[in-house]
Rosetta silent file (secondary structure, phi, psi, omega in degrees, C-alpha in Angstrom):
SEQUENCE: XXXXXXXXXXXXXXXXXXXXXXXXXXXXXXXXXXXXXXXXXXXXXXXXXXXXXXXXXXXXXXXXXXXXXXXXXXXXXXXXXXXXXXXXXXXXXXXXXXXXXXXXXXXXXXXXXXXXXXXXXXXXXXXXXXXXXXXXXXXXXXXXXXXXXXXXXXXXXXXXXXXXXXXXXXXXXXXXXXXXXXXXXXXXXXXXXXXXXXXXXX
SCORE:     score description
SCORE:     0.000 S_00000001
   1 L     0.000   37.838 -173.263  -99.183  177.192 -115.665 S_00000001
   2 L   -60.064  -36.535 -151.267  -98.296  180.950 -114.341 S_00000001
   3 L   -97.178  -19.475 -173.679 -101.985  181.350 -113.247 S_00000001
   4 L   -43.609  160.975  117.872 -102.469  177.864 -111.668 S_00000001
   5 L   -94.031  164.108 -166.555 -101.930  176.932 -108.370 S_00000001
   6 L   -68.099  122.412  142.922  -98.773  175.038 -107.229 S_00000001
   7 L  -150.190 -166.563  171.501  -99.800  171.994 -106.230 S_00000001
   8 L    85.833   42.078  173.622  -98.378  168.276 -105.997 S_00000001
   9 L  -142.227  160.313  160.078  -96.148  169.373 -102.728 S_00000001
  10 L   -61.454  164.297  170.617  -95.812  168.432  -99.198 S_00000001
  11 H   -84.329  -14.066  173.399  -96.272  170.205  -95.975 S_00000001
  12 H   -74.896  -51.260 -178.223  -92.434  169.888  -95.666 S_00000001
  13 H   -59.519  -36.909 -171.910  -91.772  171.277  -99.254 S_00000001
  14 H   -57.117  -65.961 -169.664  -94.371  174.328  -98.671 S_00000001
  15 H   -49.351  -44.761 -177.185  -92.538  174.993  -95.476 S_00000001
  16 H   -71.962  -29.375 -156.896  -88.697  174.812  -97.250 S_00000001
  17 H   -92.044  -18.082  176.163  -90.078  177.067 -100.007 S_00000001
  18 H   -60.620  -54.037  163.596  -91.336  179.412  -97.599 S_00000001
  19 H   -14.841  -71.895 -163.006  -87.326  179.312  -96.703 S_00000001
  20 H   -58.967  -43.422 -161.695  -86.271  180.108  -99.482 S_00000001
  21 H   -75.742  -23.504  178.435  -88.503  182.505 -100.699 S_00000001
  22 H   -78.740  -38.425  156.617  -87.470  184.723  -97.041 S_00000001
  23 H   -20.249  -85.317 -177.519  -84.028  183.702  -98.463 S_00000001
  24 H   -77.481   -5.591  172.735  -83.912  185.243 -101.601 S_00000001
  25 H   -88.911  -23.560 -178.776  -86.423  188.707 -100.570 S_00000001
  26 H   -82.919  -58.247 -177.874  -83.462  189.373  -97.531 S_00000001
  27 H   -42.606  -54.936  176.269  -80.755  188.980 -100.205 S_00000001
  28 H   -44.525  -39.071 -147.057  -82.596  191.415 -102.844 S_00000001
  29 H  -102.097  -52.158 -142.733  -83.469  194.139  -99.573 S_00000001
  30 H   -72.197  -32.875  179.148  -79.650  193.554  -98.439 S_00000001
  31 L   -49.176  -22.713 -156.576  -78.499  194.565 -101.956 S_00000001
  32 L  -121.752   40.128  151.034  -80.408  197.626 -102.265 S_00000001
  33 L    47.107   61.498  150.289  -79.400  198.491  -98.091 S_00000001
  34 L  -104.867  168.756  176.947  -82.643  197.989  -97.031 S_00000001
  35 L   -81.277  160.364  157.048  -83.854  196.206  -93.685 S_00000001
  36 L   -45.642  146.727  176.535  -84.752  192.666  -93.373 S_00000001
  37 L  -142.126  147.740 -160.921  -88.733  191.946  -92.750 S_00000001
  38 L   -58.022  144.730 -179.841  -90.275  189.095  -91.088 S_00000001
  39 L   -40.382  160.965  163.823  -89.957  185.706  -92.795 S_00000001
  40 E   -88.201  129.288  145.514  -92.631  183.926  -95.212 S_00000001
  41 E  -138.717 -170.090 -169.161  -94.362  181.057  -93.715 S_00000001
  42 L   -85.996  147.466  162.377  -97.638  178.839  -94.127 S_00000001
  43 L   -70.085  173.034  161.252 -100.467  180.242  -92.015 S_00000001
  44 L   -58.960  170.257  167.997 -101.982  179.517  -88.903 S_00000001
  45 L   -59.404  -50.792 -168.586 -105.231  177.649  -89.179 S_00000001
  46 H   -60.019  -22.959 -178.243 -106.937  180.544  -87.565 S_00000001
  47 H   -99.533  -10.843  146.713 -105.268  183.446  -90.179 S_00000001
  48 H   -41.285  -55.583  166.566 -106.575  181.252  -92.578 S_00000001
  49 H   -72.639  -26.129 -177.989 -109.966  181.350  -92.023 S_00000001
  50 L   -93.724  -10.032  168.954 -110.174  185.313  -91.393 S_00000001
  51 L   -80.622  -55.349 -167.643 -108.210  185.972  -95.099 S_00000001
  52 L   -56.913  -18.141 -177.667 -110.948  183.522  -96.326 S_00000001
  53 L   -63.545  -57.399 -178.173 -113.686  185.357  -94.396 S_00000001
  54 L    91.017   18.183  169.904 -112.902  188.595  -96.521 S_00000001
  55 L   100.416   -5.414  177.599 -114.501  190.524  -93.257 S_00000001
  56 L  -105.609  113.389 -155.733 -117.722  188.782  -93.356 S_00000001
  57 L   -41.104  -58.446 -148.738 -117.992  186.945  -89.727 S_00000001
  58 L  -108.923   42.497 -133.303 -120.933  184.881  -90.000 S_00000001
  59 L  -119.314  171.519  164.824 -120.602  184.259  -94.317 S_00000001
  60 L  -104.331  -68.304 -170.359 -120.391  180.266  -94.749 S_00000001
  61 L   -83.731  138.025  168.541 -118.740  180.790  -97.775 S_00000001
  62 L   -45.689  -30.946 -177.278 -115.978  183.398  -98.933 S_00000001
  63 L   -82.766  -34.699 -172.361 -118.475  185.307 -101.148 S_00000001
  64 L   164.592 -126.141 -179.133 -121.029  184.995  -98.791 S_00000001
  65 L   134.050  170.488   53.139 -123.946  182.546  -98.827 S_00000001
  66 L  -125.291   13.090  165.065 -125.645  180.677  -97.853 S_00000001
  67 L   -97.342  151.954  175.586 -125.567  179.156 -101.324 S_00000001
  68 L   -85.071   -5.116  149.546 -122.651  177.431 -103.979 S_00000001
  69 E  -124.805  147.588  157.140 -124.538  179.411 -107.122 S_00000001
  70 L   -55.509  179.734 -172.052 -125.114  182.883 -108.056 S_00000001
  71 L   -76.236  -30.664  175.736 -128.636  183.986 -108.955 S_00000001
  72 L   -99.524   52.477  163.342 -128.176  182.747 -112.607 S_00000001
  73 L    44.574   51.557 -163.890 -127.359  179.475 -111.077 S_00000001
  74 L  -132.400  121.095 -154.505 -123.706  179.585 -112.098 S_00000001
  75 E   -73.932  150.497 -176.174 -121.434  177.424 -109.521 S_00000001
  76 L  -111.161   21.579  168.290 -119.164  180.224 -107.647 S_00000001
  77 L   166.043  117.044  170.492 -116.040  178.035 -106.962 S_00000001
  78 L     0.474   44.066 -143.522 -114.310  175.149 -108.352 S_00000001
  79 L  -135.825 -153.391  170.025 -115.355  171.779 -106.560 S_00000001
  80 L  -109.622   84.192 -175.923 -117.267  168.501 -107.517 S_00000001
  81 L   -80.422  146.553  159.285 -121.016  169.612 -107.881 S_00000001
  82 L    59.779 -105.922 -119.261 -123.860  167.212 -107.452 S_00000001
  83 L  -140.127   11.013 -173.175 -123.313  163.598 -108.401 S_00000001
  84 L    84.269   52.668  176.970 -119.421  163.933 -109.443 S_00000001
  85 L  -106.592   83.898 -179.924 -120.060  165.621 -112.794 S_00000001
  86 H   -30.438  -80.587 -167.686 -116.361  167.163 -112.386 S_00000001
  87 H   -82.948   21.480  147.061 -116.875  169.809 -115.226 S_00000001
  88 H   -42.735  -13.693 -171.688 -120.349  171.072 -114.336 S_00000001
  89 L  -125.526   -0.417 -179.126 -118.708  174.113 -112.476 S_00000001
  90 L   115.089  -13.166 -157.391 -116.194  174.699 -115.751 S_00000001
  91 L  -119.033  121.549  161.053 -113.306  172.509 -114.288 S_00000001
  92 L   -83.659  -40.187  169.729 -111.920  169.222 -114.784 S_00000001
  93 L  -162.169 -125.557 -164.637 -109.350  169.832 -112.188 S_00000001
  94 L   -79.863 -174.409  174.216 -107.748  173.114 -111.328 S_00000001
  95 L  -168.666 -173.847 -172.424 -108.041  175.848 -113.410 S_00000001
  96 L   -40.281   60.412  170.250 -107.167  179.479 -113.592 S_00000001
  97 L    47.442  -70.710 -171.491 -106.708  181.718 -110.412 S_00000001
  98 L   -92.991   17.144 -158.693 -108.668  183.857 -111.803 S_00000001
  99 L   -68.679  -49.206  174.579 -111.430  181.933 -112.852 S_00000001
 100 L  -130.225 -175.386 -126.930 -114.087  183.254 -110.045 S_00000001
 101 L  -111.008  150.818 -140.484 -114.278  186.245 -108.476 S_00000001
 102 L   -95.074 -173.560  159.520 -112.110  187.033 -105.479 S_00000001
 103 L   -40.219  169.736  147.839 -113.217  187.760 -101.556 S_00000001
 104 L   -87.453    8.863  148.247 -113.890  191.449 -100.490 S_00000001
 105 L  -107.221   27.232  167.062 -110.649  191.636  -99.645 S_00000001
 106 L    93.975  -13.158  160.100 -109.262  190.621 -103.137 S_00000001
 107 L   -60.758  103.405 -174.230 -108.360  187.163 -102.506 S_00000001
 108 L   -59.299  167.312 -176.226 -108.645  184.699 -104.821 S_00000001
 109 L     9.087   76.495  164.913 -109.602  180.711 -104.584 S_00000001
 110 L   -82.936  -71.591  177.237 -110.311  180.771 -100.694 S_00000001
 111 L  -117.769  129.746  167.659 -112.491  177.684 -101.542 S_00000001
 112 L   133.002 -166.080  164.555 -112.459  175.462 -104.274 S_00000001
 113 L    33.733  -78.297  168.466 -109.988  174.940 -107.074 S_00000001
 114 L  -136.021  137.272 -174.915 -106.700  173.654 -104.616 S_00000001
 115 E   -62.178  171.440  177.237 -107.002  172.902 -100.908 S_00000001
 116 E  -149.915  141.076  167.539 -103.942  174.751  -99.132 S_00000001
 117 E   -48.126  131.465  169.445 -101.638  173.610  -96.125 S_00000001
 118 E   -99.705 -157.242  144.116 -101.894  175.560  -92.713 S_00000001
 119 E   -91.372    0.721  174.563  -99.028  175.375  -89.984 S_00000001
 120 E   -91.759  161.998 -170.322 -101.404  173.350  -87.784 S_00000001
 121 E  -100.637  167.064 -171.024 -100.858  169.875  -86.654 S_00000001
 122 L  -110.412  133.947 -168.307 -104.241  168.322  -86.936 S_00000001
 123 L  -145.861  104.588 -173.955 -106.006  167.184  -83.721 S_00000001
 124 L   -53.444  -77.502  -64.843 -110.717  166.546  -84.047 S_00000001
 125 L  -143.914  -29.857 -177.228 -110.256  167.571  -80.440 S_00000001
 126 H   -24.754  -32.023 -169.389 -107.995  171.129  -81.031 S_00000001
 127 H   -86.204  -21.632  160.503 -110.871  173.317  -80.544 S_00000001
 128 H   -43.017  -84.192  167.663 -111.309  171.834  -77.081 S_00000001
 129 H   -73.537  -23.960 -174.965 -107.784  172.944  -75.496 S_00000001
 130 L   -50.690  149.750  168.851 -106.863  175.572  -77.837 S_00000001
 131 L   -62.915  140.053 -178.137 -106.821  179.175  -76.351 S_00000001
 132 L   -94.918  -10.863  175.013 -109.354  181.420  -77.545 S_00000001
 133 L   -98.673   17.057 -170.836 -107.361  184.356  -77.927 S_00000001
 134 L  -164.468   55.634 -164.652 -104.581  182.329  -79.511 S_00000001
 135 L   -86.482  109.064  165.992 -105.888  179.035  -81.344 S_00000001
 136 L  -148.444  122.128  173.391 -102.690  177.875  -83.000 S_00000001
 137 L  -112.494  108.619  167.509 -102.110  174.299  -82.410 S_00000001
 138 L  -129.321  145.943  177.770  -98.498  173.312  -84.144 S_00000001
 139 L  -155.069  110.698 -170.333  -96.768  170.384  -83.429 S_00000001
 140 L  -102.745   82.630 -147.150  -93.815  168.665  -85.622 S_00000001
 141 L   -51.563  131.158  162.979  -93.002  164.819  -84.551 S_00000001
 142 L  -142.393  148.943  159.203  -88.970  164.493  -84.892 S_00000001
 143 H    79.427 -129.794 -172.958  -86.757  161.106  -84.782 S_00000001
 144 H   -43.886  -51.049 -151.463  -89.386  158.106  -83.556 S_00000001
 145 H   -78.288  -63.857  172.347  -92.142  159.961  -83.502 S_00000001
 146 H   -29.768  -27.275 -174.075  -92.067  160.554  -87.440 S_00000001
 147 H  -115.078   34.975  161.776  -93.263  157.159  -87.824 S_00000001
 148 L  -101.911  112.023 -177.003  -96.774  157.253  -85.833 S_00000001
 149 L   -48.903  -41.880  152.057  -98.971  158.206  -88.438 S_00000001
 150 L   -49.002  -39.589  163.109 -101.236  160.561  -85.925 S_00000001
 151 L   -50.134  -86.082 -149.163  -98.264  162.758  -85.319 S_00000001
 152 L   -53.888   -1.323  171.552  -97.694  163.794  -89.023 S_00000001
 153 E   -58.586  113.053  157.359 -101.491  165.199  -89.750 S_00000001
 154 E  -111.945 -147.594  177.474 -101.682  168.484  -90.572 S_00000001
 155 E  -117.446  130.696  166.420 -104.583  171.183  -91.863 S_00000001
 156 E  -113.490  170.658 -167.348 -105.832  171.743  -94.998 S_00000001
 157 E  -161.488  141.005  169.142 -108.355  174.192  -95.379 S_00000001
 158 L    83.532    6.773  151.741 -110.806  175.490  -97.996 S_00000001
 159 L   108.751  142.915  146.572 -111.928  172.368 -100.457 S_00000001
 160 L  -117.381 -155.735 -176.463 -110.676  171.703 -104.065 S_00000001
 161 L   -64.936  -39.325 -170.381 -111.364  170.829 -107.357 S_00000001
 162 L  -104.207   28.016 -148.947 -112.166  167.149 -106.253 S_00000001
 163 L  -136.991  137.130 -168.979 -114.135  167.997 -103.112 S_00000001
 164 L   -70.031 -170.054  149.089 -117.640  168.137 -102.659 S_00000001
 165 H   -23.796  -90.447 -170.948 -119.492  171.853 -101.385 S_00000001
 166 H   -34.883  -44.324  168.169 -119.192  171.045  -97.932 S_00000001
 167 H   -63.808  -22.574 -178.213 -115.285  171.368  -97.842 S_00000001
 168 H   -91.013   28.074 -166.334 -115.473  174.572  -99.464 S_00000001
 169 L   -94.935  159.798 -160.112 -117.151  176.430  -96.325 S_00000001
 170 L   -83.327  -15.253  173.869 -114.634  178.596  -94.635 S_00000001
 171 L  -100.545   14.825  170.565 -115.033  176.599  -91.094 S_00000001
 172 L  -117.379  156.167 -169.752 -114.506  173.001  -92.090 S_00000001
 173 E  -140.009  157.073 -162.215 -111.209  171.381  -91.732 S_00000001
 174 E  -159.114  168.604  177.262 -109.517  168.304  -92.745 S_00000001
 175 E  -138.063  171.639  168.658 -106.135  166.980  -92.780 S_00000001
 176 E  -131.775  131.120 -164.246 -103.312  165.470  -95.077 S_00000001
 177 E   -98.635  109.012 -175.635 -100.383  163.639  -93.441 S_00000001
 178 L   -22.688   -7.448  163.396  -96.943  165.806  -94.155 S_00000001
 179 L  -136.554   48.059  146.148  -95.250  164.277  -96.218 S_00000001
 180 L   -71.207  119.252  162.374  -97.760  163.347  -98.724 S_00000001
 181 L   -96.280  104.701 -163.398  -98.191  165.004 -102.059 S_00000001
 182 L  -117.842  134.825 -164.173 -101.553  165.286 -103.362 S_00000001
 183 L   -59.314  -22.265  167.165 -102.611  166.702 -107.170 S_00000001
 184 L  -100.807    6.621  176.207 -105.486  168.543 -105.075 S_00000001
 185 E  -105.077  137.597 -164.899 -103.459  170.184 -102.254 S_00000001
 186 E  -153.609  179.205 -169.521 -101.550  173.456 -102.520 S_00000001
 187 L  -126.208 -150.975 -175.352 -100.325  176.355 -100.498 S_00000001
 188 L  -171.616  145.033  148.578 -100.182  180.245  -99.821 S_00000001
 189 L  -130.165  146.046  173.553  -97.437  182.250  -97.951 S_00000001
 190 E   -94.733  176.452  155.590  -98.159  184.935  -95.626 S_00000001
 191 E  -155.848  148.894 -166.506  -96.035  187.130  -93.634 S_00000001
 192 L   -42.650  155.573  178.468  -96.279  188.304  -90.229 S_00000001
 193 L  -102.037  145.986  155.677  -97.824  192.468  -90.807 S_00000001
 194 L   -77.167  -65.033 -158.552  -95.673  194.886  -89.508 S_00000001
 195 L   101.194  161.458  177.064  -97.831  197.858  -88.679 S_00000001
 196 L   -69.634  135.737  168.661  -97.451  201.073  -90.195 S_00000001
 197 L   -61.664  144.223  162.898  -94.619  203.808  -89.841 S_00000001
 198 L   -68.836    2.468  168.342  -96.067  206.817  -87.763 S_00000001
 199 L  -101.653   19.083  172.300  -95.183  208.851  -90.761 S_00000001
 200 L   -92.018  158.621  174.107  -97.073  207.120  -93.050 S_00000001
 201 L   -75.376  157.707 -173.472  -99.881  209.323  -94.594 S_00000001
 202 L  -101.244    0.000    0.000 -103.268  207.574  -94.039 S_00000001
């Protein structure tokens, strides 16, 4: 299951593997006397949506749009087409990575195939107070607070295998409550960009 995606994890486990995984890339750089580079974590909601955009602003869709088939009517991402016929797009449940064809910037299953975890706490009302030059709403309930059920939502973002069309547009959002593990939710890690040396050649 090399080509899959990981799914069947929590928003806690994404986040510890994210750990780890800065964990073991610091050991490997310290061995070979290199520097340290900022940690892996789950995205923002908001760095979510612009890797899934692939540069196109006003796109529905990763690929485009405003349609869920290609011109020879061939479904362009993993989901539950029409009536629930699950394997109508090729899929019974996840399937290969590589299965459809990636963004324009080379990114694979932005919608469809497994939903993936943000770093946002989940709030209907978020877009309301959020900042606009800085919408990252995170918020993690410790001690008491862990067991109000409102706290623990976070964001999932781009649709899966068992999710109609409508989940797989790059601007709808949904949530899963952290420490739930679900067979259609999965993750990504990012890492903060550095910028460029002024000696690199362009």
């Amino acid at each position: 299951y090399d080509q899959y995606p990981v799914v069947g994890v929590t928003w806690k486990q994404a986040r510890a593997f994210c750990i780890w995984r800065t964990w073991l890339l610091n050991v490997w750089l310290t061995e070979n006397g290199e520097s340290w580079v900022n940690d892996f974590r789950l995205p923002t909601e908001a760095e979510w949506e612009y890797a899934a955009r692939g540069g196109l602003q006003l796109s529905p869709f990763p690929w485009g749009g405003p349609y869920i088939r290609n011109a020879r009517g061939c479904f362009l991402g993993n989901f539950k087409p029409m009536r629930g016929s699950y394997i109508d797009d090729g899929g019974f449940h996840t399937v290969k990575i590589f299965s459809y064809n990636p963004n324009d910037w080379g990114i694979y299953c932005m919608a469809g195939n497994a939903a993936e975890w943000t770093a946002n706490a989940y709030d209907e009302s978020a877009y309301d107070f959020m900042h606009d030059l800085n919408p990252d709403y995170q918020y993690e309930p410790m001690g008491p607070e862990e067991q109000i059920p409102v706290l623990n939502r976070k964001v999932i973002r781009g649709g899966s295998w068992k999710d109609f069309g409508h989940y797989l547009q790059v601007s709808t959002r949904t949530y899963e409550y952290q420490d739930t593990a679900k067979c259609y939710v999965g993750f990504r890690c990012v890492m903060t960009y550095l910028g460029r040396s002024k000696d690199d050649d362009l």
